[in-house]
C-alpha positions in Angstrom: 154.3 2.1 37.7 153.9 4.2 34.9 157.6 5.1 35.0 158.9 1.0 35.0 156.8 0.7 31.9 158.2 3.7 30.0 161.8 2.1 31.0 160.5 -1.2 29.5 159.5 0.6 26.2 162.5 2.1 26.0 164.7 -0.8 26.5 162.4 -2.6 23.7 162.9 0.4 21.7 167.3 -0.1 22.1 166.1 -3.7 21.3 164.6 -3.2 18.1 167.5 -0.7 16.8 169.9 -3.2 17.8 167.9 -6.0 15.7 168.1 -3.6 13.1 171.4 -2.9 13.1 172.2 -6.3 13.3 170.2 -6.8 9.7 170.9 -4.2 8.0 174.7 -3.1 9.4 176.6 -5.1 6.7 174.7 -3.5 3.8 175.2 0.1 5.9 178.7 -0.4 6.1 178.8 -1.4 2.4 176.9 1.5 1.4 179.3 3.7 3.3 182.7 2.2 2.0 181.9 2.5 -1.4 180.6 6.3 -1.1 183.7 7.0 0.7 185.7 5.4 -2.3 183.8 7.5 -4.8 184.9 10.3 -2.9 188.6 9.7 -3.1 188.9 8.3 -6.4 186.9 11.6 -7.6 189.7 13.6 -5.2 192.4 11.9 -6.9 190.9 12.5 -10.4 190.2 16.3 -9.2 193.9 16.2 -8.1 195.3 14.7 -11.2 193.7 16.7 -13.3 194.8 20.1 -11.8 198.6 18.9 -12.2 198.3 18.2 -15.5 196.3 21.6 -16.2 193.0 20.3 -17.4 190.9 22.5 -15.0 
C-alpha cells in the first residue's frame, strides 16, 4: 500500500511541474530567447570589432 501511494505522489508531483510549466513556460522561453540574442549580438559586436582592429 505504501508503494501505490508513493506512485500517487509522484504522479501529483509530474502534475504540479507540468501546471507550472504550463504558467510560467511562455515567460521561460522569453527569458531564454532574449539571453540567447544578447549572446549573439555581443558575438557579432566581439567579431566586428576584432576585424576592424579595435581589440
Amino acid at each position: 500500500m505504501p508503494h501505490l501511494e508513493l506512485n500517487y505522489n509522484i504522479a501529483d508531483f509530474y502534475q504540479v511541474i507540468e501546471d507550472l510549466l504550463n504558467a510560467f513556460g511562455p515567460i521561460l522561453y522569453f527569458v531564454i530567447g532574449v539571453g540567447l540574442a544578447v549572446l549573439v549580438i555581443s558575438g557579432i559586436a566581439h567579431i566586428i570589432a576584432r576585424i576592424r582592429g579595435d581589440e
